[in-house]
Each structure stands twice: as structure tokens, then as C-alpha cells.
C-alpha positions, 0 to 999 in steps of 0.5 A, a space after each residue: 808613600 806605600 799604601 801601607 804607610 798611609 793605613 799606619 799614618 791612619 792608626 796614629 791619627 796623621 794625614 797621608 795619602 798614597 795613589 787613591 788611598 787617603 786619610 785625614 788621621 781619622 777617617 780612611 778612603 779608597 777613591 772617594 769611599 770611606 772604608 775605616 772610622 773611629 767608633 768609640 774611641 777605636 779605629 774601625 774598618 769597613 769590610 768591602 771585600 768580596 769574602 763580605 759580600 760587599 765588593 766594590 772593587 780588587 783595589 778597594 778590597 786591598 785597601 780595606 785588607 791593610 786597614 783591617 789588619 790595623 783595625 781594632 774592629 772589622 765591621 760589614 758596612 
């Protein structure tokens, strides 16, 4: 499975996992860090990309790239 399969996977409230991205259709993880939720009925993602100041890592800021064109929220964590 592509990671962005699992992101839609995670928009549609499914589980999916690809390498280390993963979800349980509510919550969204690259490795072991959240980087997307629900908020008031609505999928959020958590902005660890280096444009925010929060880098963690090229792969997680990918990961959170993906989640964040899905997302109805974009938010710095």
C-alpha cells in the first residue's frame, strides 16, 4: 500500500498502514508521532514540516505533506 493510500484510508476512517505510516481511521502516525486527529468532527493535521518550525524529520514532513492536502485543518502542534 502507497502512503497515500493510507492517508485516504485515514480520511475515510479505515485502518491502513504502509512502511511507517499508519492509522487506526482516526488518528494518523508517522513512526511513533501523531501527526493527524479529528477536531470537532473534522480530520486535522499536525504541521511538523520545517516551513513551521517543527521539523522532525524529511520522511515526516512528507508524511504530514500528504495528510495535510486531506485535511480540513492544517495546525502547528
Amino acid at each position: 500500500m502507497k502512503n497515500s493510500e493510507v492517508v485516504r484510508c485515514w480520511w475515510w476512517g479505515r485502518e491502513a498502514k504502509s512502511g511507517h505510516l499508519s492509522t487506526d481511521g482516526v488518528s494518523l502516525w508517522s513512526y511513533n508521532l501523531k501527526i493527524g486527529g479529528m477536531k470537532g468532527g473534522e480530520k486535522v493535521a499536525y504541521d511538523f514540516r520545517s516551513s513551521a518550525g517543527r521539523f522532525v524529520s524529511v520522511t515526516t514532513s512528507r508524511h504530514v505533506g500528504l495528510a495535510a492536502r486531506h485535511a480540513k485543518l492544517v495546525e502547528a502542534w
